[in-house]
PDB file of N, CA, C and O in Angstrom:
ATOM      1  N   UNK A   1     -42.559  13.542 -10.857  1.00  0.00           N
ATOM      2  CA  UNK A   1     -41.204  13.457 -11.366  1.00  0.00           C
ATOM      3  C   UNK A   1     -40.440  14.743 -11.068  1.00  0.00           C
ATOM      4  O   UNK A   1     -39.224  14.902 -10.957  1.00  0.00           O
ATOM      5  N   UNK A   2     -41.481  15.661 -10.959  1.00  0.00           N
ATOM      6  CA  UNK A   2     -40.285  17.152 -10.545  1.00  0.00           C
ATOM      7  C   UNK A   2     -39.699  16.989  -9.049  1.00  0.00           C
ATOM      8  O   UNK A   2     -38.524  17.273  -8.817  1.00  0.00           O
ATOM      9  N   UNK A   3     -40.506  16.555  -8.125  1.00  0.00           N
ATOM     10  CA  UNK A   3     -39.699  16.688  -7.289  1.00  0.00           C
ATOM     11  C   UNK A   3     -38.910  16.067  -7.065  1.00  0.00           C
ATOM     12  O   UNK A   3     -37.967  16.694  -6.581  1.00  0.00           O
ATOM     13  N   UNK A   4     -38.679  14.581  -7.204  1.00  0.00           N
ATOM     14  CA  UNK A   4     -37.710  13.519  -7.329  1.00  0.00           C
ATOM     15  C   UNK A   4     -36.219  14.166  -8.379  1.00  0.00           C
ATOM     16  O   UNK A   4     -35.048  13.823  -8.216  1.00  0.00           O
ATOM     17  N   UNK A   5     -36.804  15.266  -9.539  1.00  0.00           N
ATOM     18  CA  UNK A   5     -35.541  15.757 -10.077  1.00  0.00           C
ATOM     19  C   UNK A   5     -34.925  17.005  -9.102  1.00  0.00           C
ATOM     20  O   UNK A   5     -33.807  17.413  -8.786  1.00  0.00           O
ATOM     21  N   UNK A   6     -36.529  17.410  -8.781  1.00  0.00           N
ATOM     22  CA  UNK A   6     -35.534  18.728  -7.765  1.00  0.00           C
ATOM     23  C   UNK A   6     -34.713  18.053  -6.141  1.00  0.00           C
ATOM     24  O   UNK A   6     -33.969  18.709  -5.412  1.00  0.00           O
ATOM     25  N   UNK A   7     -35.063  16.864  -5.970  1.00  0.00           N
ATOM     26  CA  UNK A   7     -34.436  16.307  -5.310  1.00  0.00           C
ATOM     27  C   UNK A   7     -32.876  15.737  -5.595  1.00  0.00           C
ATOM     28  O   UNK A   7     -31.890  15.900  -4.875  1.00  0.00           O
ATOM     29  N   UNK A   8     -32.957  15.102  -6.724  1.00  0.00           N
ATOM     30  CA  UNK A   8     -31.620  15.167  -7.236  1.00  0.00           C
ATOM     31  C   UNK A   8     -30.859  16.425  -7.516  1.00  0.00           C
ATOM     32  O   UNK A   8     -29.645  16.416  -7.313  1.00  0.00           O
ATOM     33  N   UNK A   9     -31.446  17.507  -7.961  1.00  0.00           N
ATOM     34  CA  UNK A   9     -30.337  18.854  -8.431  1.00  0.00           C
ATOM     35  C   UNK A   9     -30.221  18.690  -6.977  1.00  0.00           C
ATOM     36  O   UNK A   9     -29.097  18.313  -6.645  1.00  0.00           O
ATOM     37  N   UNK A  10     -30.603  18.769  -6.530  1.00  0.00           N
ATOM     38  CA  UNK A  10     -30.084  19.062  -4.689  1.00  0.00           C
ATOM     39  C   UNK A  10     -29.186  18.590  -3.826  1.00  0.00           C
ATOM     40  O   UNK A  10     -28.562  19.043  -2.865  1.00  0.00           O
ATOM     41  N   UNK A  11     -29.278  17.403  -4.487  1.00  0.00           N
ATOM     42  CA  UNK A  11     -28.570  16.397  -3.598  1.00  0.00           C
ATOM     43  C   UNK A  11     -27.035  16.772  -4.413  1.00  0.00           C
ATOM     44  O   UNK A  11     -26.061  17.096  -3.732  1.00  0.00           O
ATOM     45  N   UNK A  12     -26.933  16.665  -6.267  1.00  0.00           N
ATOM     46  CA  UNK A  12     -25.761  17.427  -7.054  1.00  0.00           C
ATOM     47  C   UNK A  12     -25.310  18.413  -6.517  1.00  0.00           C
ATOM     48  O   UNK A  12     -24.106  18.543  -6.295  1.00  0.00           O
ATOM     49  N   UNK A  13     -26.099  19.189  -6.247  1.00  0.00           N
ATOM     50  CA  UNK A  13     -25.674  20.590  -5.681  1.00  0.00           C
ATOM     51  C   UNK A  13     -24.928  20.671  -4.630  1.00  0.00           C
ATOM     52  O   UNK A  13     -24.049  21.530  -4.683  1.00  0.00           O
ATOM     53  N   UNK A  14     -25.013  19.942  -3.531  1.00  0.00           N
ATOM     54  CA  UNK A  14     -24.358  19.596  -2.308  1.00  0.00           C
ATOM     55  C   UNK A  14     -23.115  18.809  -2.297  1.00  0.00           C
ATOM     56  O   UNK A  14     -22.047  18.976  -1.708  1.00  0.00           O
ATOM     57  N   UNK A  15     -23.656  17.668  -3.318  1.00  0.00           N
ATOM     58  CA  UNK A  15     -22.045  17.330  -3.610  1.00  0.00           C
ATOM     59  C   UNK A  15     -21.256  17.781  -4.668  1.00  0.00           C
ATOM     60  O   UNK A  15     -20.242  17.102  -4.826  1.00  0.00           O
ATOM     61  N   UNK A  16     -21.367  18.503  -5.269  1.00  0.00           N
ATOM     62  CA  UNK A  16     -20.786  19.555  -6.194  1.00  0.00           C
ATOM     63  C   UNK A  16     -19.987  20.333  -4.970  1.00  0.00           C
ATOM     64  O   UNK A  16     -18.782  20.548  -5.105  1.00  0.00           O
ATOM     65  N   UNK A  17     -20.669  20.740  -3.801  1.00  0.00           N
ATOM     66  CA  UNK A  17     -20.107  21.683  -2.624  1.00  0.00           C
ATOM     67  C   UNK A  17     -18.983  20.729  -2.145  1.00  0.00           C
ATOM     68  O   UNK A  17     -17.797  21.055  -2.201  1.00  0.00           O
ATOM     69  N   UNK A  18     -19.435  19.469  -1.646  1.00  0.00           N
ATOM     70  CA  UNK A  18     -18.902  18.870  -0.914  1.00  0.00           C
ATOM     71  C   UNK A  18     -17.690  18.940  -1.938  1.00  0.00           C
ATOM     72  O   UNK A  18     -17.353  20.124  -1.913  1.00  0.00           O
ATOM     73  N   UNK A  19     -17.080  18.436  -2.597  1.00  0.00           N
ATOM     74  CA  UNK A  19     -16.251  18.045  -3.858  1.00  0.00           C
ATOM     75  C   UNK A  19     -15.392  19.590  -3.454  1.00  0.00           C
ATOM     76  O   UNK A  19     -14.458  19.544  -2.654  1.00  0.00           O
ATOM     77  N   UNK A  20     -15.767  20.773  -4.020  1.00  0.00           N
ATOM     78  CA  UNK A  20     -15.232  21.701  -3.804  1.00  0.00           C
ATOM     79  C   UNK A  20     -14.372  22.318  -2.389  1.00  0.00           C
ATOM     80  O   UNK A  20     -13.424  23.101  -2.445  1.00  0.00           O
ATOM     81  N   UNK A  21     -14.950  21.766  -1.191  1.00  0.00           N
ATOM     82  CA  UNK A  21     -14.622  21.653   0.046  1.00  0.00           C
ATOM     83  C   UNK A  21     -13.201  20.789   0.113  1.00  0.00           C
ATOM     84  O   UNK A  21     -12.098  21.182   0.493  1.00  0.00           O
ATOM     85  N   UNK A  22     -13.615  19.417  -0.409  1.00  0.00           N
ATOM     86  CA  UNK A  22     -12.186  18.526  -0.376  1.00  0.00           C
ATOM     87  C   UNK A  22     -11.123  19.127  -1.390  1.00  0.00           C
ATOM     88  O   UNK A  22      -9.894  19.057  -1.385  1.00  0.00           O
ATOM     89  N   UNK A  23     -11.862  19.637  -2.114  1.00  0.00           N
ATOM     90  CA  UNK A  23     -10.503  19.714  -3.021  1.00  0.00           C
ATOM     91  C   UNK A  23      -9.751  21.012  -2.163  1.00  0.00           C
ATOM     92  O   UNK A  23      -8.522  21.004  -2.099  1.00  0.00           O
ATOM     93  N   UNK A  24     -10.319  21.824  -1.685  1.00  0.00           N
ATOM     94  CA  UNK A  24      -9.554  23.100  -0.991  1.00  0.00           C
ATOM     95  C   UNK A  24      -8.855  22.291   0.039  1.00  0.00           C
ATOM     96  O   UNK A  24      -7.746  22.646   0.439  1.00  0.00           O
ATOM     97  N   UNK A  25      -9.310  21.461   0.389  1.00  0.00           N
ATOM     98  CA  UNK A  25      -9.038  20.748   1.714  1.00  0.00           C
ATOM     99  C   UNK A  25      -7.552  19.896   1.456  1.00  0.00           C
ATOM    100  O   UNK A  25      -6.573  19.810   2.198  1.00  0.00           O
ATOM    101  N   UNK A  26      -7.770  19.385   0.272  1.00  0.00           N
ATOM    102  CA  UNK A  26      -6.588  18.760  -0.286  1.00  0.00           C
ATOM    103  C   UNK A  26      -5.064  19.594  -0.794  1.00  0.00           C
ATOM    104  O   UNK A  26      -3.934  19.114  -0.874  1.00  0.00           O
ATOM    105  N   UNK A  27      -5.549  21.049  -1.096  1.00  0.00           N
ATOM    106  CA  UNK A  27      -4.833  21.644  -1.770  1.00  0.00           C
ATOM    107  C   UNK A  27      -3.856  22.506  -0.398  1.00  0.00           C
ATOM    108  O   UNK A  27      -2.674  22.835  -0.500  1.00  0.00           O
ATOM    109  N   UNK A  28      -4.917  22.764   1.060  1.00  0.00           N
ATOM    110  CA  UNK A  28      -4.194  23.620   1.926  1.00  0.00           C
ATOM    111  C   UNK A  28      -3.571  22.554   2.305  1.00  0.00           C
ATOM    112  O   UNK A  28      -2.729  23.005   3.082  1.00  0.00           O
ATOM    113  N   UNK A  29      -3.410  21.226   2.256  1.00  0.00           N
ATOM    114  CA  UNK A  29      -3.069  19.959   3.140  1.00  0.00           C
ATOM    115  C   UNK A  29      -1.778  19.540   2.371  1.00  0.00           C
ATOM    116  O   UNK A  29      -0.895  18.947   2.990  1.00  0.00           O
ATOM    117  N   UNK A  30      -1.670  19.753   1.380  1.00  0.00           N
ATOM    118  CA  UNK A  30      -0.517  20.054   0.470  1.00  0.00           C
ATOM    119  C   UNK A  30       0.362  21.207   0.507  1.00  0.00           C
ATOM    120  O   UNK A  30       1.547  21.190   0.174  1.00  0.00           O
ATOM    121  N   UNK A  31      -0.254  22.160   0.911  1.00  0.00           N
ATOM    122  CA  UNK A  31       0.739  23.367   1.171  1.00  0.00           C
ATOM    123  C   UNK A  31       1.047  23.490   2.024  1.00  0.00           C
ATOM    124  O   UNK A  31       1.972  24.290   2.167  1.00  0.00           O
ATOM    125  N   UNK A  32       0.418  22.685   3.390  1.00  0.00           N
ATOM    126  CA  UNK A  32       0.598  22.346   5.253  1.00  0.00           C
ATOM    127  C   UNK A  32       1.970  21.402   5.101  1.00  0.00           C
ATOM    128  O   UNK A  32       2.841  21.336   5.969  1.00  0.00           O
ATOM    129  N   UNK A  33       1.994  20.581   3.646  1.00  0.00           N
ATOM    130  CA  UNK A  33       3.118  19.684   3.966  1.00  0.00           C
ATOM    131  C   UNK A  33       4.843  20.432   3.848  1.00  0.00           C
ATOM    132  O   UNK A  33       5.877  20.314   4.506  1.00  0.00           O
ATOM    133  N   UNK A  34       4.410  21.241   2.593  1.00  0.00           N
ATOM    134  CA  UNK A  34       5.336  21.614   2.161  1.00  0.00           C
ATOM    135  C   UNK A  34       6.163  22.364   2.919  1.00  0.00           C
ATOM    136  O   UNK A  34       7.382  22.194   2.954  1.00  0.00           O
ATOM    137  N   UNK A  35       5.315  23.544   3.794  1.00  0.00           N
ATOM    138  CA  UNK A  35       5.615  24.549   4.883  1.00  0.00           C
ATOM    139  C   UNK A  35       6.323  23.418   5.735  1.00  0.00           C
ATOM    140  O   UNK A  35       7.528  23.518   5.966  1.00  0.00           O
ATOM    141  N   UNK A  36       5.675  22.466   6.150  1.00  0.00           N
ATOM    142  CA  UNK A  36       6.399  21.673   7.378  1.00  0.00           C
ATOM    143  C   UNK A  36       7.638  21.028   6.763  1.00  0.00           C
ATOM    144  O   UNK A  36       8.530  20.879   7.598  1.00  0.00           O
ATOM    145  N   UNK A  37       7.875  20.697   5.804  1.00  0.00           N
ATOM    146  CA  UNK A  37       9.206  20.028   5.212  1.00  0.00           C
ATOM    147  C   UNK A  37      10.309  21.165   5.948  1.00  0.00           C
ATOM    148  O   UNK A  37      11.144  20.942   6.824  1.00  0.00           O
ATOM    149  N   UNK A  38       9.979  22.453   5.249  1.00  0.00           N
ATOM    150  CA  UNK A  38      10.639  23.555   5.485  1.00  0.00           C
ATOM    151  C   UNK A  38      11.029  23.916   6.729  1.00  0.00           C
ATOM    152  O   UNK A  38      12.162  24.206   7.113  1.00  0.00           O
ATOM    153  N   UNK A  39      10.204  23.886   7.217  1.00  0.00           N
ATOM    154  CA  UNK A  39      10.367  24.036   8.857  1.00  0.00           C
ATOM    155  C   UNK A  39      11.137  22.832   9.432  1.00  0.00           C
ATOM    156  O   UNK A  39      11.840  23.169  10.385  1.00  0.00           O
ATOM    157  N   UNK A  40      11.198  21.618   9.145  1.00  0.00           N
ATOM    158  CA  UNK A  40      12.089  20.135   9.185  1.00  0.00           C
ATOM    159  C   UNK A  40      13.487  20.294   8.810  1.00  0.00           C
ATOM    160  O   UNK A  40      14.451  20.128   9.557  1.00  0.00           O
ATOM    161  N   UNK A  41      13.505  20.589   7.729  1.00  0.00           N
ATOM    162  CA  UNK A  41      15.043  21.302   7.262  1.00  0.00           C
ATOM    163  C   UNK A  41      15.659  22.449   7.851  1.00  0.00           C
ATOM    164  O   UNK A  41      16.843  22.509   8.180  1.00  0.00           O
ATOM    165  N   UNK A  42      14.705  23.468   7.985  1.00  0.00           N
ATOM    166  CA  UNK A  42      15.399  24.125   9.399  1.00  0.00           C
ATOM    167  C   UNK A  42      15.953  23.994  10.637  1.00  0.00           C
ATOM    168  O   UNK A  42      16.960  24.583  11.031  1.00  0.00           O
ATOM    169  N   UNK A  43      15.230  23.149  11.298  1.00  0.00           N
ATOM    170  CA  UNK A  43      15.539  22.261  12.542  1.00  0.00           C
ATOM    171  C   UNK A  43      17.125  21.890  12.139  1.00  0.00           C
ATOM    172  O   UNK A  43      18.199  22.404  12.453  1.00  0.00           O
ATOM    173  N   UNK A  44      16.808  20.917  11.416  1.00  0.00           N
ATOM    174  CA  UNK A  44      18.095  20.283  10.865  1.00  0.00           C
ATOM    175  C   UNK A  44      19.211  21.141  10.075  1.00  0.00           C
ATOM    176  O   UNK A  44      19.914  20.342   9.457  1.00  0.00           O
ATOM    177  N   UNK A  45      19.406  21.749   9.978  1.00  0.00           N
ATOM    178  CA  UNK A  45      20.443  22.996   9.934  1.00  0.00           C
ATOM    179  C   UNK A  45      20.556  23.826  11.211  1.00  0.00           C
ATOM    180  O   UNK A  45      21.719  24.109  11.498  1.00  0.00           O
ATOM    181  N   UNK A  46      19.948  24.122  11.752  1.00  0.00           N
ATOM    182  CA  UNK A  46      19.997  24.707  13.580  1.00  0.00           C
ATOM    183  C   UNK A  46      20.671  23.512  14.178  1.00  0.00           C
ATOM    184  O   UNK A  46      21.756  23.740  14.714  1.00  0.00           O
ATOM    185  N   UNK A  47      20.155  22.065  14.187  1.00  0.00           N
ATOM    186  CA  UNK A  47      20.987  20.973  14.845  1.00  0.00           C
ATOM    187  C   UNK A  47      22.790  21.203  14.251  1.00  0.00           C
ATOM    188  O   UNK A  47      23.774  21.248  14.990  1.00  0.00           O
ATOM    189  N   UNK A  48      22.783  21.288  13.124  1.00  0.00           N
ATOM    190  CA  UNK A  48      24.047  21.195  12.275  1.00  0.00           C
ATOM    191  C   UNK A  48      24.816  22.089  12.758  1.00  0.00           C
ATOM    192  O   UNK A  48      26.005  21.876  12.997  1.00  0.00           O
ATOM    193  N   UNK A  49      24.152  23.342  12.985  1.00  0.00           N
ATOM    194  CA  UNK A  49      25.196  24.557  13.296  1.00  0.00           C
ATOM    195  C   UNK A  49      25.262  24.688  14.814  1.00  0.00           C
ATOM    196  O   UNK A  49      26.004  25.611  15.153  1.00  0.00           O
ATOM    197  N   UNK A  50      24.693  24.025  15.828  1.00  0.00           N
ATOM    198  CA  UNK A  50      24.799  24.243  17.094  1.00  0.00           C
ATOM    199  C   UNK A  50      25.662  22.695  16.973  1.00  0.00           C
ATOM    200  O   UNK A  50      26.137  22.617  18.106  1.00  0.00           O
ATOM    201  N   UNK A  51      25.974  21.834  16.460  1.00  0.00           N
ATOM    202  CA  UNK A  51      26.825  20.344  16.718  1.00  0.00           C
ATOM    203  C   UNK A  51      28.116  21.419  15.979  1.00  0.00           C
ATOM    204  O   UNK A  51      29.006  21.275  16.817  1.00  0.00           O
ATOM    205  N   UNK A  52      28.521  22.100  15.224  1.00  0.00           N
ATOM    206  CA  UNK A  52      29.379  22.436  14.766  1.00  0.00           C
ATOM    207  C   UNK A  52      29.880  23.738  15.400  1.00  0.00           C
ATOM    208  O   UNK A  52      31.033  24.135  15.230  1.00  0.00           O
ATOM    209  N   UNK A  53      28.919  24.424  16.178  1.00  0.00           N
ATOM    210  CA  UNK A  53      29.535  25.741  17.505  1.00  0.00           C
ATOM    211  C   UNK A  53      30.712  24.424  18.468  1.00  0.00           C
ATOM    212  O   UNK A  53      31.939  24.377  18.558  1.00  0.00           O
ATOM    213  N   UNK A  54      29.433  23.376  19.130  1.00  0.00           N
ATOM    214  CA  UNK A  54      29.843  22.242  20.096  1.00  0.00           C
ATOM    215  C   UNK A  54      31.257  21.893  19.451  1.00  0.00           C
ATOM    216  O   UNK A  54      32.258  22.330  20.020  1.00  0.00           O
ATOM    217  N   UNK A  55      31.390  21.152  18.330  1.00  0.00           N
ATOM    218  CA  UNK A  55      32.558  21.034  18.222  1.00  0.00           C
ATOM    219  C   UNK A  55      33.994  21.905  18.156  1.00  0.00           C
ATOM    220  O   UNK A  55      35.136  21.460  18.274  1.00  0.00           O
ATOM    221  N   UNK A  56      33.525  23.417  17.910  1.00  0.00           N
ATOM    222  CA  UNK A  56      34.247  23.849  17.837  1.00  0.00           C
ATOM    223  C   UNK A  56      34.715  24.458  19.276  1.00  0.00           C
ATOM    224  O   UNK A  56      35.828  24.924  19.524  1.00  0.00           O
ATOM    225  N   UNK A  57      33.767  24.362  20.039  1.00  0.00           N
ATOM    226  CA  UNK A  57      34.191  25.106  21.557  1.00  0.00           C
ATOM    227  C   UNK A  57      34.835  23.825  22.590  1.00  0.00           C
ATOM    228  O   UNK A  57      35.113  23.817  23.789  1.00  0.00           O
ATOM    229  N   UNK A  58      34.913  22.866  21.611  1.00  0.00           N
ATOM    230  CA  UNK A  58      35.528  21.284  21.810  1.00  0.00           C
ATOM    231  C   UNK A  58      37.634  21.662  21.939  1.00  0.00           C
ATOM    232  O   UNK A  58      38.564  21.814  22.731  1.00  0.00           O
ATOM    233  N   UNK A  59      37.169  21.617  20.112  1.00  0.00           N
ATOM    234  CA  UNK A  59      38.956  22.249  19.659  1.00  0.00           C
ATOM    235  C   UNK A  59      39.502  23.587  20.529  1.00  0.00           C
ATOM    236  O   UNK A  59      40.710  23.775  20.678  1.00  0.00           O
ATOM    237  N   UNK A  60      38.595  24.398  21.026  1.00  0.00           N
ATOM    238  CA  UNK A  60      38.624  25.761  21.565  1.00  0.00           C
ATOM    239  C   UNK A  60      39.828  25.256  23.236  1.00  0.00           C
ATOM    240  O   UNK A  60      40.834  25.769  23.727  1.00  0.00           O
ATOM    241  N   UNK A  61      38.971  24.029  23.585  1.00  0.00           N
ATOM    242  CA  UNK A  61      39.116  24.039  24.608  1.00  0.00           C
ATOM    243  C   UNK A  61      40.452  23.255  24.962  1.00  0.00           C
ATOM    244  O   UNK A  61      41.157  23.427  25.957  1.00  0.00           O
ATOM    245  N   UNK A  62      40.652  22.294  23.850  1.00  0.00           N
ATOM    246  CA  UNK A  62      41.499  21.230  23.878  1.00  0.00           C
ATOM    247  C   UNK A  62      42.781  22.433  23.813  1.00  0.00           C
ATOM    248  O   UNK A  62      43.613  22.360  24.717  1.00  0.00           O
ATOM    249  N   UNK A  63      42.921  23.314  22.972  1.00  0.00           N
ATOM    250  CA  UNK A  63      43.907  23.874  22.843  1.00  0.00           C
ATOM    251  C   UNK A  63      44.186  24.806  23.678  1.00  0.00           C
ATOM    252  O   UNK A  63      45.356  25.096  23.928  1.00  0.00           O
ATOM    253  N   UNK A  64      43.113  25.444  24.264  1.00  0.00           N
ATOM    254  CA  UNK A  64      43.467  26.336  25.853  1.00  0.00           C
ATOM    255  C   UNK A  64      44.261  25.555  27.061  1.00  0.00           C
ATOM    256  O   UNK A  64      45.036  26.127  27.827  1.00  0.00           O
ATOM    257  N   UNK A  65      43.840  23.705  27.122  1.00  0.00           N
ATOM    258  CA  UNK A  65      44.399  23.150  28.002  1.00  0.00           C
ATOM    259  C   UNK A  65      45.960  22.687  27.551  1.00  0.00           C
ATOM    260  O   UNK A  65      46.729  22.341  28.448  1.00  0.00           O
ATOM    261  N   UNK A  66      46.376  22.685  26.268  1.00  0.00           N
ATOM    262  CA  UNK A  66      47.833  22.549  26.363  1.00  0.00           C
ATOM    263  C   UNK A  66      48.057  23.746  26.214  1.00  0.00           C
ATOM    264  O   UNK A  66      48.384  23.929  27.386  1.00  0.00           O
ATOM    265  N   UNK A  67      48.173  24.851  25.709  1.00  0.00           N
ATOM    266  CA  UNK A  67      48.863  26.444  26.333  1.00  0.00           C
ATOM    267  C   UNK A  67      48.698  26.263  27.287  1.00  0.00           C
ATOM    268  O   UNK A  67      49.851  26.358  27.708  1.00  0.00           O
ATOM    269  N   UNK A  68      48.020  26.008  28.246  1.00  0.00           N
ATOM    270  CA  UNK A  68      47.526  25.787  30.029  1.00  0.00           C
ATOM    271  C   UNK A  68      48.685  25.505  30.600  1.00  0.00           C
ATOM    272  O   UNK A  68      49.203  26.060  31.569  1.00  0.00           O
ATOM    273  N   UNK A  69      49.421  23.828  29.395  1.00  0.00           N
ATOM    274  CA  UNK A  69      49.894  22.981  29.991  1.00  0.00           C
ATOM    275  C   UNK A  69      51.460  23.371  29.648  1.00  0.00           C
ATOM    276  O   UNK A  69      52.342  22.820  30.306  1.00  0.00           O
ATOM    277  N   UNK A  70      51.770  24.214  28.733  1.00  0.00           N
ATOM    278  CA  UNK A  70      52.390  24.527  28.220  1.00  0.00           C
ATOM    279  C   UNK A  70      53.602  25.423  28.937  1.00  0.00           C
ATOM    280  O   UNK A  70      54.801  25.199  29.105  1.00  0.00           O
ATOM    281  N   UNK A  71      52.905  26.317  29.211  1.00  0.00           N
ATOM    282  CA  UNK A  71      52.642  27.112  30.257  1.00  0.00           C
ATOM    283  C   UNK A  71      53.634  27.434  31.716  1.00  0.00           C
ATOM    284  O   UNK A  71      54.659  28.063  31.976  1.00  0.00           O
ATOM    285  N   UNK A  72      52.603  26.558  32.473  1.00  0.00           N
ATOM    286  CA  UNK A  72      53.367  25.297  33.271  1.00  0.00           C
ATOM    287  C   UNK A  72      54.340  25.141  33.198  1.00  0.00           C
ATOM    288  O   UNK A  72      55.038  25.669  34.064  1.00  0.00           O
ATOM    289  N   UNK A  73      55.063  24.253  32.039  1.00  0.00           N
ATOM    290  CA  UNK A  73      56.429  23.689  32.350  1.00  0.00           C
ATOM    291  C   UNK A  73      57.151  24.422  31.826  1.00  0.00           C
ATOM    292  O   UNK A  73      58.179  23.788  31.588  1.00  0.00           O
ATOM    293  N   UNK A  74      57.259  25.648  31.410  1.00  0.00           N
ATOM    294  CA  UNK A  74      57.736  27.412  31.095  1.00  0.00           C
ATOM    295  C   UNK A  74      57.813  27.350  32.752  1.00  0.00           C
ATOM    296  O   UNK A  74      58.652  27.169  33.634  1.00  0.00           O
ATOM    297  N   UNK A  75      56.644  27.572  32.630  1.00  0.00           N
ATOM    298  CA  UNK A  75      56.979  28.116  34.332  1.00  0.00           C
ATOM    299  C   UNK A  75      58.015  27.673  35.033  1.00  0.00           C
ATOM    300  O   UNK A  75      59.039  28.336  35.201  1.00  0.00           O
ATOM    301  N   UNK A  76      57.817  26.499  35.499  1.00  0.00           N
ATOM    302  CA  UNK A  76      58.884  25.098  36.007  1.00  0.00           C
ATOM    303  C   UNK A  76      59.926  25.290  35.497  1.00  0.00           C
ATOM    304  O   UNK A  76      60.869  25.180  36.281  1.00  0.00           O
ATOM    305  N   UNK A  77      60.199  25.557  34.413  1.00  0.00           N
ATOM    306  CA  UNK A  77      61.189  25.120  34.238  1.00  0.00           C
ATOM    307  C   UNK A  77      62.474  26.578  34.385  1.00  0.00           C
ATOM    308  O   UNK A  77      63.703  26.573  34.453  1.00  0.00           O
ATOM    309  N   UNK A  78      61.325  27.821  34.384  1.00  0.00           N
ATOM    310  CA  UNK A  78      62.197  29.210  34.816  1.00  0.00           C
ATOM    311  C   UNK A  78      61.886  29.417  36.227  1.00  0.00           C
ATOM    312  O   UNK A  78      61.576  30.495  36.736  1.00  0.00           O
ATOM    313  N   UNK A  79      62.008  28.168  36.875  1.00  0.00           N
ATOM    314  CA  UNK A  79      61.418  28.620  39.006  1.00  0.00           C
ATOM    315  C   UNK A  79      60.743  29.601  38.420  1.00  0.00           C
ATOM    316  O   UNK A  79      61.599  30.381  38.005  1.00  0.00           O
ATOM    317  N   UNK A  80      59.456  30.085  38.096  1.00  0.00           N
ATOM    318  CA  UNK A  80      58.580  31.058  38.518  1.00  0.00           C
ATOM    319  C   UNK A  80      57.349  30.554  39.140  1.00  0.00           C
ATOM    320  O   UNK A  80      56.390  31.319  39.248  1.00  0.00           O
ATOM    321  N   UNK A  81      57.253  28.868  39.726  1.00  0.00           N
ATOM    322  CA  UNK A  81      56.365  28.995  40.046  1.00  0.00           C
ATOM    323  C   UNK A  81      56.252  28.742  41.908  1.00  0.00           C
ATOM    324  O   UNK A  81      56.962  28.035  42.623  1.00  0.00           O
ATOM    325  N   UNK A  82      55.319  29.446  42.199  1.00  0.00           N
ATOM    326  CA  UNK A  82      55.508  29.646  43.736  1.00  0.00           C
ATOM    327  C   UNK A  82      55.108  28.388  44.590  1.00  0.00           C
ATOM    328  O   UNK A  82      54.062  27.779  44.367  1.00  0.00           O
ATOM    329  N   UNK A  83      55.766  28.124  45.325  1.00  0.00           N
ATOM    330  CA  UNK A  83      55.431  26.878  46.599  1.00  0.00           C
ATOM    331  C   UNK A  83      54.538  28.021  47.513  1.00  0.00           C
ATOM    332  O   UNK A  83      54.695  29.108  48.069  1.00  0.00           O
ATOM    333  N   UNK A  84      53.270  26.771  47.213  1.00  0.00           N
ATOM    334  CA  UNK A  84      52.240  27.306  48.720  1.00  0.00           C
ATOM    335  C   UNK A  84      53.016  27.030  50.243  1.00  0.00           C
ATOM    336  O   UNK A  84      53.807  26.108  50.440  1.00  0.00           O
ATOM    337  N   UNK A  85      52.683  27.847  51.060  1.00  0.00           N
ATOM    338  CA  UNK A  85      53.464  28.152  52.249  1.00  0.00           C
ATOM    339  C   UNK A  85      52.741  27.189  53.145  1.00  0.00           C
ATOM    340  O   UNK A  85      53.067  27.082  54.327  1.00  0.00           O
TER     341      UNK A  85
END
């Protein structure tokens, strides 16, 4: 009977380990998620603020082309602008 019990403490003993293993295992796998959420929401604020540079070098541009255009018919309209020869 002893060895059949020292066979069992043994076999407890191991899964007592094992048990302790998952649970660490569970706990870094939980803190792997959390970090990655974080890192997800970052992304997604970098997307946000590079769609919102984009749009703005959008308006940037729209309004350089009517001063452009603006411009122009200033020009035209004081002959300052030159006929190619």
């Amino acid at each position: 009977m002893t060895d059949l019990h020292n066979v069992e403490s043994l076999v407890l003993e191991h899964l007592r380990h094992i048990r302790a293993r998952v649970d660490q295992i569970a706990d870094d796998v939980g803190d792997l998620k959390l970090r990655m959420s974080s890192v997800e929401n970052g992304i997604v604020q970098m997307r946000r603020d590079v769609l919102q540079a984009d749009e703005t070098d959008i308006r940037q541009q729209i309004t350089l082309d009517k001063l452009a255009a603006r411009v122009e018919r200033i020009e035209h309209r004081l002959d300052l602008v030159e006929t190619p020869h």
